[in-house]
N, C-alpha and C positions, 0 to 999 in steps of 0.2 A: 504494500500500500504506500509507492510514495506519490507525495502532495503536500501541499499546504492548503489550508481550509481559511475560505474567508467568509467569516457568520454570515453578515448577508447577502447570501448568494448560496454559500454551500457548494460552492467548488471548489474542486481538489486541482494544484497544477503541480508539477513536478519537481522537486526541491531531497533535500536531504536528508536522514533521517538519521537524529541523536542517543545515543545508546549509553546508560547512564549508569555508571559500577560502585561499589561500596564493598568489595571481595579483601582489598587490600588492609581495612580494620577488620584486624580476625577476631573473633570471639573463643576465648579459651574455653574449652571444653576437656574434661575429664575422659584418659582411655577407658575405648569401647560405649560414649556416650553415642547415642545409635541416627541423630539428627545431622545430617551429611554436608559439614560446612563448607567442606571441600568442593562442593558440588559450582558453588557463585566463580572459583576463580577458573575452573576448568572450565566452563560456558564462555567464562571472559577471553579465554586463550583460545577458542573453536570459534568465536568471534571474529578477534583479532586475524584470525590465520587465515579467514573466508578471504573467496577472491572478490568476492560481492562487495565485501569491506570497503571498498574504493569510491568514496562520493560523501561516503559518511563519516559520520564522526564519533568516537567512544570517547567519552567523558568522567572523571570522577566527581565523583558527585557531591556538594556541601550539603553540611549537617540541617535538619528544620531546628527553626531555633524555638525558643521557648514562646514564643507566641504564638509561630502556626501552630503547635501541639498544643496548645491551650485554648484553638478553639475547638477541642475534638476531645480533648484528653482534662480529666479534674485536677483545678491547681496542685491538692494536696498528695495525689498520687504522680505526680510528676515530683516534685517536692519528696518527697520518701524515695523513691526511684533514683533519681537524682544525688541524695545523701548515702545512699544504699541502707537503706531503714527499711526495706519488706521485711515482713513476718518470714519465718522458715515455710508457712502455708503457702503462703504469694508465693515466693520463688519456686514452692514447687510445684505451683501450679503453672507457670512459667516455664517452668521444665529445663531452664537454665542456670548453673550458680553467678548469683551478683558479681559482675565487676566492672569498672570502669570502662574496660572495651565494651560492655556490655549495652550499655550507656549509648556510647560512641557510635556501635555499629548501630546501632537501633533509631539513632538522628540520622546514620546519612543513609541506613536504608529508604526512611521516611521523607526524606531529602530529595535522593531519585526520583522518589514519584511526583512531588514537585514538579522538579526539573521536567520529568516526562512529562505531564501535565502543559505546563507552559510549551516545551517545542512541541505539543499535539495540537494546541490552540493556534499558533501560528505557521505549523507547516501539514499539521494533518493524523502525523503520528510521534509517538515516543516513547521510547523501550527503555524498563529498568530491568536490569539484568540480575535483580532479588525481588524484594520487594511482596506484597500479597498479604501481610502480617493479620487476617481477617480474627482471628479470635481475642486481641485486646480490647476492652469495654472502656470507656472512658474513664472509670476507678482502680481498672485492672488487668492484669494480663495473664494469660493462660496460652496452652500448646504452643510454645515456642512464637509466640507473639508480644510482645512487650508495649509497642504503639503502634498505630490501627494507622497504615501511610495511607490508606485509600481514602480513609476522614479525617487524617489529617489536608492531605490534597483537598479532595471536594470541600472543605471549608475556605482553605486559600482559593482557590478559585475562585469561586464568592465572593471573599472578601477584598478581594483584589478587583474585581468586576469584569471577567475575563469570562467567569458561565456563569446564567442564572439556575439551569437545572444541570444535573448530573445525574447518571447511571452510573450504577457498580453491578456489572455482569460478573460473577463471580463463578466459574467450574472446576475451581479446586473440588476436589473430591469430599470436602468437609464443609459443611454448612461455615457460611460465616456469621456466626453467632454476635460478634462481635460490633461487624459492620452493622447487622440488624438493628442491635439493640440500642446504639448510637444516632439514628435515623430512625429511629421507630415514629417517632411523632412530628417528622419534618416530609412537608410533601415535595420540597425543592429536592430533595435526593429518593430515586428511586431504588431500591434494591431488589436482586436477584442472584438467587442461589439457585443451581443445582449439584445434588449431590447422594451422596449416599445414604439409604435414610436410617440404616443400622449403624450407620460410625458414629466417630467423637462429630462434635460435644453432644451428650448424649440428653440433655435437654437442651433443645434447642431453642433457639430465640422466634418469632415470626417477624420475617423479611417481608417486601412488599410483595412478591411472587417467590415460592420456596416448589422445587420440583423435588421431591426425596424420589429415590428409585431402590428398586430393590438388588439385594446381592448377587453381581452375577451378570449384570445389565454388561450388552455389551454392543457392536459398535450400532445397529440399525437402530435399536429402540432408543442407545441412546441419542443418534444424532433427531430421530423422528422428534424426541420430547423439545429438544435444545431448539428445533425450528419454531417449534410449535411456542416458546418460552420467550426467545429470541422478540418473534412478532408481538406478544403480550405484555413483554418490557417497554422497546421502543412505543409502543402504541400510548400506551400508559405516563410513561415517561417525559414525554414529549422534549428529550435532553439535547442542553449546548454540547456537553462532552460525556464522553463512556470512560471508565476505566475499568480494564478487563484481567481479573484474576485469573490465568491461565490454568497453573496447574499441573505438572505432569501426575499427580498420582491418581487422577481413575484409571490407570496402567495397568493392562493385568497383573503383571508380575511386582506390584506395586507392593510393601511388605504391609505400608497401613491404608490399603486401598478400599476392596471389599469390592469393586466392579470389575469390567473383565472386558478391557477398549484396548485396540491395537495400537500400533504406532499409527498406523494409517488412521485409524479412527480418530486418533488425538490431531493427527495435520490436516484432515476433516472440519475436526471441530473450531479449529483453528481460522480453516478458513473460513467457514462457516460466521462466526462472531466477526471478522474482519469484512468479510461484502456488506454484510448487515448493514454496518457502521457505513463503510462508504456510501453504500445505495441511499442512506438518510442523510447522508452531508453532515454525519458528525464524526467530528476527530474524538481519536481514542488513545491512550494509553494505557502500555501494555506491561502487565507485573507478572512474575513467574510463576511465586505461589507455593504450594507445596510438591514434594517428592521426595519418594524414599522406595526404589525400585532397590531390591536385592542386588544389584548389580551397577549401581552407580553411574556408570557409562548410559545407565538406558535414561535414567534420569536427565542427563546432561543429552543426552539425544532430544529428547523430547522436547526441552523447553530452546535447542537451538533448533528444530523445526519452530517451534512458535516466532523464534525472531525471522528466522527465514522466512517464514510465510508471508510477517508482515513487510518485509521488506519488498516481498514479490506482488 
């Protein structure tokens, strides 16, 4: 998908497309911690090495600073976070131990999407090459999400005066509970989840459209729901900008998956979310979301199809 999008008109014309990393703040992790951190800078280098790479541009990404997080996220758990004051429950519900990179990596994850965000508004699209963190609530964070970049984003946006409405298409394999719950009583941001409807969080939040499927789904039914979901968002939504939680884990071979989608099925689904957007004339940004394929390389496959696709 390249272009740049200009609101009123809604045409896409050809331009470049920004690709925005945060791999380089590692976050220390405990041997045989099973959450595959390794996964952001091996996309970065399969990136980099594309011969397609040529026109565009990879970026490191700055931190969101404590405003944009605070229109998404509550002062005092920013504040505690910040000091490194969670409870031993918070963190492990977090599912990561406190530390300073922790911190770090978590702003310029939240950063990216910014960044994507704005080159999406002014040229059409914009890829963070992390990014997805759907289960942090604006008091708190759980599964390996600490702050919510998608609402962190769709707030700047707004407040910036760049969109009036937003979508968050979200097909990570895990409801995003998180994003729900944060937008629950805002009609400017619509949300949509599809996902697994056995997995984590195991209560879930209601999103403005929630597809749960059951264990096993695989690639036709699921792309038939996704069309059918797709056109019920956008209709609904009626949004300046999307921002699309990718996703590689409804993978089959996915270890916390529960569905049963091919690669094909996932470069499907991929394209699938991206004509959408274009045929509406809205620019989107694109976050990668979760994964955790047995075999790590499938992981890193998958979410460098999502960049490819949208590149194409």
């Amino acid at each position: 998908m390249q272009g740049a999008y200009h609101a009123p008109h809604g045409v896409f014309v050809r331009s470049s497309v920004k690709f925005y990393y945060s791999d380089h703040f590692v976050l220390p992790l405990p041997p045989g911690h099973r959450f595959p951190m390794s996964k952001y800078s091996r996309l970065r280098e399969r990136v980099a090495a594309a011969s397609w790479i040529a026109g565009h541009r990879l970026l490191a990404a700055d931190a969101a600073s404590d405003t944009e997080i605070l229109r998404a996220h509550d002062p005092r758990y920013l504040r505690r976070l910040l000091r490194g004051e969670l409870s031993a429950d918070e963190t492990r519900r977090i599912g990561f131990p406190w530390s300073p990179q922790m911190v770090e990596r978590s702003r310029r994850s939240a950063g990216a999407t910014l960044a994507a965000c704005r080159s999406a508004l002014s040229e059409g699209c914009g890829i963070n090459l992390a990014g997805g963190t759907h289960h942090a609530f604006r008091d708190r964070g759980e599964g390996y999400c600490v702050l919510n970049d998608a609402a962190i984003a769709a707030r700047a946006m707004q407040a910036e005066g760049r969109a009036r409405r937003v979508v968050i298409l979200d097909c990570d394999v895990h409801q995003g509970n998180g994003t729900a719950a944060i937008f629950a009583r805002d009609e400017t941001v619509f949300t949509f989840s599809i996902h697994a409807a056995r997995n984590f969080p195991f209560r879930k939040e209601a999103s403005d459209l929630d597809l749960a499927l059951p264990d096993g789904t695989t690639d036709g039914a699921y792309l038939d729901a996704l069309e059918r979901g797709l056109a019920e968002a956008f209709r609904r939504a009626r949004a300046d900008l999307a921002i699309y939680l990718a996703g590689a884990d409804p993978y089959a071979d996915d270890r916390l998956g529960r569905l049963a989608l091919t690669k094909q099925g996932l470069a499907e689904r991929d394209r699938m979310v991206l004509c959408a957007c274009r045929r509406g004339g809205i620019p989107v940004a694109v976050t990668m979301a979760g994964g955790y394929a047995r075999d790590i390389e499938d992981t890193v496959d998958i979410h460098f199809q999502t960049v490819r696709t949208a590149i194409d």
